[in-house]
C-alpha positions as CSV (number, residue, x, y, z in Angstrom):
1,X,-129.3,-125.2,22.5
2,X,-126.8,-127.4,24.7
3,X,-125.8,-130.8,23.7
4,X,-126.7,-133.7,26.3
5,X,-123.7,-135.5,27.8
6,X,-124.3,-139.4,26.9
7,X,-121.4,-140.8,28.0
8,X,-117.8,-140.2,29.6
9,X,-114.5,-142.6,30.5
10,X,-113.9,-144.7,27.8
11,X,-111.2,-147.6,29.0
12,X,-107.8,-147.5,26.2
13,X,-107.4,-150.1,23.8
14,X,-103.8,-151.3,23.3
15,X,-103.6,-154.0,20.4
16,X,-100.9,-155.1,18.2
17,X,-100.7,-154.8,14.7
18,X,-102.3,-157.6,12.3
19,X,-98.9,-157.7,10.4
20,X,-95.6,-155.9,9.5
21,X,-95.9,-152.6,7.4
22,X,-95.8,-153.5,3.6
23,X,-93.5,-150.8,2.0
24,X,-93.9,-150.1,-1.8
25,X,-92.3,-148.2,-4.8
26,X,-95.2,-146.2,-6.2
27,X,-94.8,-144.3,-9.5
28,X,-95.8,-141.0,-10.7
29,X,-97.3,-139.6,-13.3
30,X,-96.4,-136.3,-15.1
31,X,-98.2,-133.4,-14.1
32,X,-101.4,-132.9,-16.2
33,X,-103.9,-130.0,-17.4
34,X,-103.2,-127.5,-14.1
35,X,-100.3,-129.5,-12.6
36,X,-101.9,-131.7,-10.6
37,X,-99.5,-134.8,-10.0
38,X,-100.8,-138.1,-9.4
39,X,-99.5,-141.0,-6.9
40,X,-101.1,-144.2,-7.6
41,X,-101.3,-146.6,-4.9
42,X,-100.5,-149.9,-4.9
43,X,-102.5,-151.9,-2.9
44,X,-105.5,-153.7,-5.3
45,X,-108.9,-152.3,-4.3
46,X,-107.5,-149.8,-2.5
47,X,-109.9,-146.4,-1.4
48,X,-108.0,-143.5,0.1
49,X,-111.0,-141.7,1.9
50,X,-109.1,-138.7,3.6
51,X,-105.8,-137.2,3.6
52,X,-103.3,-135.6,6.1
53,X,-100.2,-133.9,5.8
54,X,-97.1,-134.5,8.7
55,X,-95.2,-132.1,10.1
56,X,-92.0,-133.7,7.8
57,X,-94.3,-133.2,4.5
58,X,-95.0,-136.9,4.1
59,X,-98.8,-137.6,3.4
60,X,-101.0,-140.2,5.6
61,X,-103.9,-141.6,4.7
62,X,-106.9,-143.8,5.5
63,X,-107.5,-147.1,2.8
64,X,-111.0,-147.4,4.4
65,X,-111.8,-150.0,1.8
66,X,-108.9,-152.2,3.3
67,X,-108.3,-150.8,6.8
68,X,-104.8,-150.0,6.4
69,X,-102.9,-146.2,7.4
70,X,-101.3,-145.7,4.5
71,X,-98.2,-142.9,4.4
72,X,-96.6,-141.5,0.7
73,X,-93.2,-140.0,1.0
74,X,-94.0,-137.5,-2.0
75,X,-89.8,-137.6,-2.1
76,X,-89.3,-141.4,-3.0
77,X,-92.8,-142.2,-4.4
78,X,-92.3,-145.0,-1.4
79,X,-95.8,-146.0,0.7
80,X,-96.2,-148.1,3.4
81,X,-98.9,-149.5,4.9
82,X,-100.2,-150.0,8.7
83,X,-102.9,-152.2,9.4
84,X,-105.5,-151.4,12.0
85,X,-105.5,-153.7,14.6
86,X,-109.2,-154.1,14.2
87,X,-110.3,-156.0,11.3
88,X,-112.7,-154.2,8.9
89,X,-112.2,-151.1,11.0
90,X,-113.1,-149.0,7.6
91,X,-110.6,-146.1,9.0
92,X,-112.1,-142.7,7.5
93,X,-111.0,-138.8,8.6
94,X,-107.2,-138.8,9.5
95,X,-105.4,-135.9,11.7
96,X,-101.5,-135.4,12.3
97,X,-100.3,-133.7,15.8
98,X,-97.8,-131.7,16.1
99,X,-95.6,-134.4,17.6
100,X,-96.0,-136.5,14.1
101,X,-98.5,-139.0,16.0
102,X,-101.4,-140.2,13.7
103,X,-105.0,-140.1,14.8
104,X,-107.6,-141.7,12.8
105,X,-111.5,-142.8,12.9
106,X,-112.7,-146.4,12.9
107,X,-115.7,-145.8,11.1
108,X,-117.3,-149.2,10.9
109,X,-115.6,-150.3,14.8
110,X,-116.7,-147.2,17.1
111,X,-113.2,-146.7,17.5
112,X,-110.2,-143.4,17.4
113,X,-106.9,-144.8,16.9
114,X,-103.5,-143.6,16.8
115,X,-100.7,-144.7,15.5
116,X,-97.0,-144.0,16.7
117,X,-95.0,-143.3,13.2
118,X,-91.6,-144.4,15.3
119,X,-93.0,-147.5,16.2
120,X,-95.8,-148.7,13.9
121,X,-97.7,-149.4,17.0
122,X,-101.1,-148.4,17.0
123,X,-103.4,-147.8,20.5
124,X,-107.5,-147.4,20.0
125,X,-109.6,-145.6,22.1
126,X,-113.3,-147.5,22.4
127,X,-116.0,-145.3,22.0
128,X,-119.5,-145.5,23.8
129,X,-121.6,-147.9,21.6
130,X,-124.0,-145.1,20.7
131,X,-121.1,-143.2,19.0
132,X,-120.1,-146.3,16.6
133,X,-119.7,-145.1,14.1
134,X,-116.8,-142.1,14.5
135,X,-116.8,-140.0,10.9
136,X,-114.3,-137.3,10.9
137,X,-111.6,-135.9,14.1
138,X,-110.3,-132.7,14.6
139,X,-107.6,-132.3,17.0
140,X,-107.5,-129.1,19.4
141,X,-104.6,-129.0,21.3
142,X,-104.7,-132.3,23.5
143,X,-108.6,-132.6,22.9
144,X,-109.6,-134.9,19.4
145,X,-113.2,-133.5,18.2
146,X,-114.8,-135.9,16.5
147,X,-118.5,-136.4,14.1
148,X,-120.9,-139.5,14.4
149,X,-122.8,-139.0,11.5
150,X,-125.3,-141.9,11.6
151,X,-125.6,-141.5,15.6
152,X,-126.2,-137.9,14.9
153,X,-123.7,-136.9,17.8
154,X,-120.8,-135.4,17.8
155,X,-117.5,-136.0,20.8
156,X,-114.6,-135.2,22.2
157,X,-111.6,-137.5,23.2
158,X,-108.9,-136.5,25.8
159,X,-105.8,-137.8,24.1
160,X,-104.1,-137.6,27.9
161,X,-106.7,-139.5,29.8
162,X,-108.3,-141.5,27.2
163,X,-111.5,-139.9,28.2
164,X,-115.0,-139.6,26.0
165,X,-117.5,-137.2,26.6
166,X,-120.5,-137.3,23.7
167,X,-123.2,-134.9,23.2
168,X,-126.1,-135.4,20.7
169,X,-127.0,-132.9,18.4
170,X,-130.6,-131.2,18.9
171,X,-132.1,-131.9,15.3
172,X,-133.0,-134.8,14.1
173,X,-131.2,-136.8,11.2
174,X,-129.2,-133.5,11.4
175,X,-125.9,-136.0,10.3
176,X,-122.8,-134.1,11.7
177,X,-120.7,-134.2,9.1
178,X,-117.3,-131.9,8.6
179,X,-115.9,-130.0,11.7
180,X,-113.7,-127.1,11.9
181,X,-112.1,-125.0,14.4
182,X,-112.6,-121.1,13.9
183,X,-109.5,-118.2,15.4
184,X,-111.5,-117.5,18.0
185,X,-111.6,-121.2,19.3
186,X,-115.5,-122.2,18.6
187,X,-116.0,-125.0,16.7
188,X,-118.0,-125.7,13.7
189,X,-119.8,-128.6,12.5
190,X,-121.3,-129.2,9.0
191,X,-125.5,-130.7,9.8
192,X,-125.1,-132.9,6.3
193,X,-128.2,-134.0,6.8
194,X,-130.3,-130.6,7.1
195,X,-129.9,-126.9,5.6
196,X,-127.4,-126.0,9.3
197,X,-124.0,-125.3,10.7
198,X,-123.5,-126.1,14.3
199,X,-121.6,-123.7,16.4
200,X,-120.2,-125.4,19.4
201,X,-118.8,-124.1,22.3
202,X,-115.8,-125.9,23.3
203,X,-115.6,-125.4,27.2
204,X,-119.4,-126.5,27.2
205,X,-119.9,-128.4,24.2
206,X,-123.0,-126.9,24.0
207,X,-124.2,-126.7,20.3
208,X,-125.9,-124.2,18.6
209,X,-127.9,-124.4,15.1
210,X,-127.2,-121.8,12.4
211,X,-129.9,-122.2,9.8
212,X,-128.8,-121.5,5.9
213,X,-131.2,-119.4,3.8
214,X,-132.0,-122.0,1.3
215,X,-134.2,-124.8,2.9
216,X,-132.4,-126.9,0.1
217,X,-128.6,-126.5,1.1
218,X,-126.6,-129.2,2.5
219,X,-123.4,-128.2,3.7
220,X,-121.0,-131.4,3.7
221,X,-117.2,-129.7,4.4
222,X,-116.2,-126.8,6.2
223,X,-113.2,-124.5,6.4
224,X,-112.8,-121.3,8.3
225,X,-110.6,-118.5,7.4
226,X,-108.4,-115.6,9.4
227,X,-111.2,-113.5,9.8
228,X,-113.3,-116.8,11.6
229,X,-116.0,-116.7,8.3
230,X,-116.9,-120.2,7.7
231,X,-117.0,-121.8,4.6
232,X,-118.9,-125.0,3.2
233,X,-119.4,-127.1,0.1
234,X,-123.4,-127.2,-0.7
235,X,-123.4,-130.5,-1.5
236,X,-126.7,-130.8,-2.8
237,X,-127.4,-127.6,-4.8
238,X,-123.9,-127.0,-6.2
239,X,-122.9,-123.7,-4.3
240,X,-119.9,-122.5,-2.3
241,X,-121.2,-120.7,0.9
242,X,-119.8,-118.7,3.4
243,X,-121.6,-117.8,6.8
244,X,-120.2,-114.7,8.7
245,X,-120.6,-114.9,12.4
246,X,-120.5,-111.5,13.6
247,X,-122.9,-110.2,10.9
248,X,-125.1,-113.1,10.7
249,X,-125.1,-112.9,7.1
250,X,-124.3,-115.7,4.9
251,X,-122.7,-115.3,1.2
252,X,-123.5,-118.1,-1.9
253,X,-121.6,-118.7,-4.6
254,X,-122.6,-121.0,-7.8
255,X,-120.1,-123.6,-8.9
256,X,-118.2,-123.7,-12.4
257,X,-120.7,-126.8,-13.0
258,X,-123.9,-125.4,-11.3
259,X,-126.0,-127.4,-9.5
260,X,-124.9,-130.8,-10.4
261,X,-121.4,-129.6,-9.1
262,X,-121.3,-131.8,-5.7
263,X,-119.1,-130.1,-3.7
264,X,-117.8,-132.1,-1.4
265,X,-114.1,-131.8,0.1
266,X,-112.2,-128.3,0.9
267,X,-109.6,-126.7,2.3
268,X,-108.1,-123.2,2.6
269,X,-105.0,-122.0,1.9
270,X,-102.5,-119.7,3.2
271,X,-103.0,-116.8,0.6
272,X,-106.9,-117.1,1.2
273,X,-108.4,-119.1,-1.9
274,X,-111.2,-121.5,-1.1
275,X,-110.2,-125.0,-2.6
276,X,-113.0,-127.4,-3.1
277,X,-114.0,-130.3,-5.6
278,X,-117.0,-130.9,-8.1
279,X,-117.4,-134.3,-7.5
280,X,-120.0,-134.3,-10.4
281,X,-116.9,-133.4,-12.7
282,X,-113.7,-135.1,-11.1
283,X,-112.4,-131.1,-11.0
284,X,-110.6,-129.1,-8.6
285,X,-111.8,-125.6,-8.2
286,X,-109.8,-122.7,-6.4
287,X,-111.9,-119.5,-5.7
288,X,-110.4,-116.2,-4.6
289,X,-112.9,-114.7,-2.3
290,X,-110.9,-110.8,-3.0
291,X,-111.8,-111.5,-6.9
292,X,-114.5,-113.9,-6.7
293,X,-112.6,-115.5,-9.6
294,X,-112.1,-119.1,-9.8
295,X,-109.3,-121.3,-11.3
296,X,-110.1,-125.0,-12.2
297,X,-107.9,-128.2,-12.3
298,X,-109.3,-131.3,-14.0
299,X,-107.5,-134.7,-12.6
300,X,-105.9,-136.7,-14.8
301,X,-107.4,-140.0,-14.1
302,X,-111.1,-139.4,-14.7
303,X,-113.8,-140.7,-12.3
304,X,-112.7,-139.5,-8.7
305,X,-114.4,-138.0,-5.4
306,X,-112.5,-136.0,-3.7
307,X,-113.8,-136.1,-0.3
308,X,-111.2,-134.5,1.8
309,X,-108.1,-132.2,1.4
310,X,-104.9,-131.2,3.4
311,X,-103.0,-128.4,2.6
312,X,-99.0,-128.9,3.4
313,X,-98.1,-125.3,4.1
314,X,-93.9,-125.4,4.5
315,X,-94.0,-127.2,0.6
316,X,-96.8,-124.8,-0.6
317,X,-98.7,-128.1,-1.6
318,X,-102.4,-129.2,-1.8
319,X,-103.3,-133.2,-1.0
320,X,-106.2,-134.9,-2.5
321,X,-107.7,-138.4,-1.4
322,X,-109.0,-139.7,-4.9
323,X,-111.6,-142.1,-3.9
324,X,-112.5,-144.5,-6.7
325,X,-109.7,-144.5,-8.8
326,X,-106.7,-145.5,-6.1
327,X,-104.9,-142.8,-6.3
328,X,-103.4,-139.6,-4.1
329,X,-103.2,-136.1,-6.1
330,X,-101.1,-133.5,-5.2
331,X,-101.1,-129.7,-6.8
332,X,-98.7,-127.1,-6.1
333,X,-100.6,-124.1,-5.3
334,X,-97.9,-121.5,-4.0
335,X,-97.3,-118.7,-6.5
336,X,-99.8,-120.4,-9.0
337,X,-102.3,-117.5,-8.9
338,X,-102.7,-118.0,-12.9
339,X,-104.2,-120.3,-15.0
340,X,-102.1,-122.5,-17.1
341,X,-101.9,-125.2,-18.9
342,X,-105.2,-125.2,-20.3
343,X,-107.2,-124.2,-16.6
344,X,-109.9,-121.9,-17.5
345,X,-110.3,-119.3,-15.2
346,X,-113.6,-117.8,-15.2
347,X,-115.0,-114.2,-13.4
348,X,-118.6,-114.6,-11.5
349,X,-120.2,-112.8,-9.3
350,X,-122.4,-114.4,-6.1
């Protein structure tokens, strides 16, 4: 079922920055139980809701609690911070281009921004007021995709014209969540708020609903891999799902810690493991769909939600946001197809 157009032309934003970038010497910690290294971020209060990795390897970030862009050079330990230009903006999903530009959502102002890392300057884009409150982007060549979860619509922001075009989804208190793009182009939203996946075309925006099996599931994150299978964290009955367009079919995996798991954030990387967290468990779980074998990493700092992930693919690196406990996690996934240090790796079947 198409999407209806709400709105289109949305006039740019240019505004300067509340103050100057505050630059810090954060320290590490040791790797711990599956090498995962933590980077503890200075700013008091501070709530790293997603993660992005630039083209140079350093690591951006939205501070949603204290509307700053943060960036971590992993080399230095060094992070400096950018405040939004809008106060209280609560900045949530974060994107890099391929020209090292930073796009991020202003949650709580109904505002995209982007932030020049040459210049500090930052430019927001005003959405429509029935898109306020923008929840995570996905950038598609020049075109930044982007969720309203609350609105229940879903958008698309040309980063040349500064133009909006927003289409709402068809079910109600469906809550567009995560959104992917797939090889073949199509995009891919997670419906948080109902047992769906929504299967947009991009030329159209027109959005269809893929309904799970289980009336129960709740797919919150999404990734999609070579072969355009999508992937999503069941948030709400602790599985790992894939859907298969060209079949139809759909494939359900139980978390290590069953159905109080909460899966929430993912990612895929390059040699084909499904990365996701058990929020229920402050764990990090890597499943080989070749195997269906999975290799856990418990944080060191207890007491996190993981809500999104970036993979750095030159370093062979995985980035985590640890919301609640102010810190940045980083594990080194290339070669580390074994478990060590204390990982248990366990063999289950969907």
């Amino acid at each position: 079922m198409a999407g209806s157009a709400l709105g289109v032309a949305v006039a740019l934003v240019v505004v300067g920055a509340r103050g100057v970038p505050a630059a810090w010497a954060a320290p590490r910690t040791p790797p711990v139980s599956g090498r995962v290294i933590e980077y503890p971020l200075p700013r008091p209060n501070v709530f790293p809701h997603d993660p992005a990795v630039a083209p140079d390897g350093t690591v951006w970030y939205t501070d949603q609690a204290n509307s700053y862009i943060g960036r971590l050079d992993p080399t230095s330990g060094k992070v400096t911070d950018y405040p939004t230009p809008t106060p209280k903006s609560g900045p949530h999903g974060i994107v890099v281009a391929p020209d090292g530009s930073v796009w991020y959502t202003a949650n709580a102002a109904g505002r995209i921004g982007r932030l020049d890392p040459a210049t500090g300057r930052i430019r927001e884009y005003v959405l429509p007021r029935a898109a306020g409150d923008p929840h995570t982007p996905l950038l598609v060549g020049g075109k930044l995709w982007f969720t309203a979860q609350q609105a229940d619509l879903y958008g698309v922001l040309d980063t040349a014209t500064g133009a909006v075009r927003i289409y709402r989804v068809p079910a109600p208190h469906a809550l567009p969540y995560g959104i992917v793009s797939a090889p073949d182009g199509t995009i891919w939203i997670a419906l948080f708020g109902t047992n769906a996946l929504g299967r947009v075309d991009p030329s159209t925006g027109a959005l269809r609903e893929i309904r799970l099996p289980g009336s129960g599931a709740r797919p919150r994150r999404l990734v999609t891999d070579a072969a355009g299978h999508v992937w999503y964290s069941d948030y709400a009955r602790g599985k790992l799902g894939m859907y298969d367009p060209v079949s139809g079919k759909t494939q359900e995996y139980p978390c290590v810690d069953g159905g109080s798991a909460a899966p929430y954030g993912m990612a895929i990387t390059p040699d084909g493991r499904i990365w996701y967290d058990e929020a229920g468990d402050s764990r990090v779980v890597a499943f080989d769909p070749r195997t269906s074998r999975t290799q856990t990493y418990d944080l060191p700092t207890k007491g996190a939600v993981i809500r999104n992930m970036s993979v750095d693919h030159q370093h062979g690196r995985l980035w985590l946001a640890l919301s609640g406990t102010g810190r940045l996690g980083r594990i080194d996934y290339a070669g580390d197809r074994v478990a060590q240090h204390g990982n248990a790796e366990r063999s289950r079947r969907g």
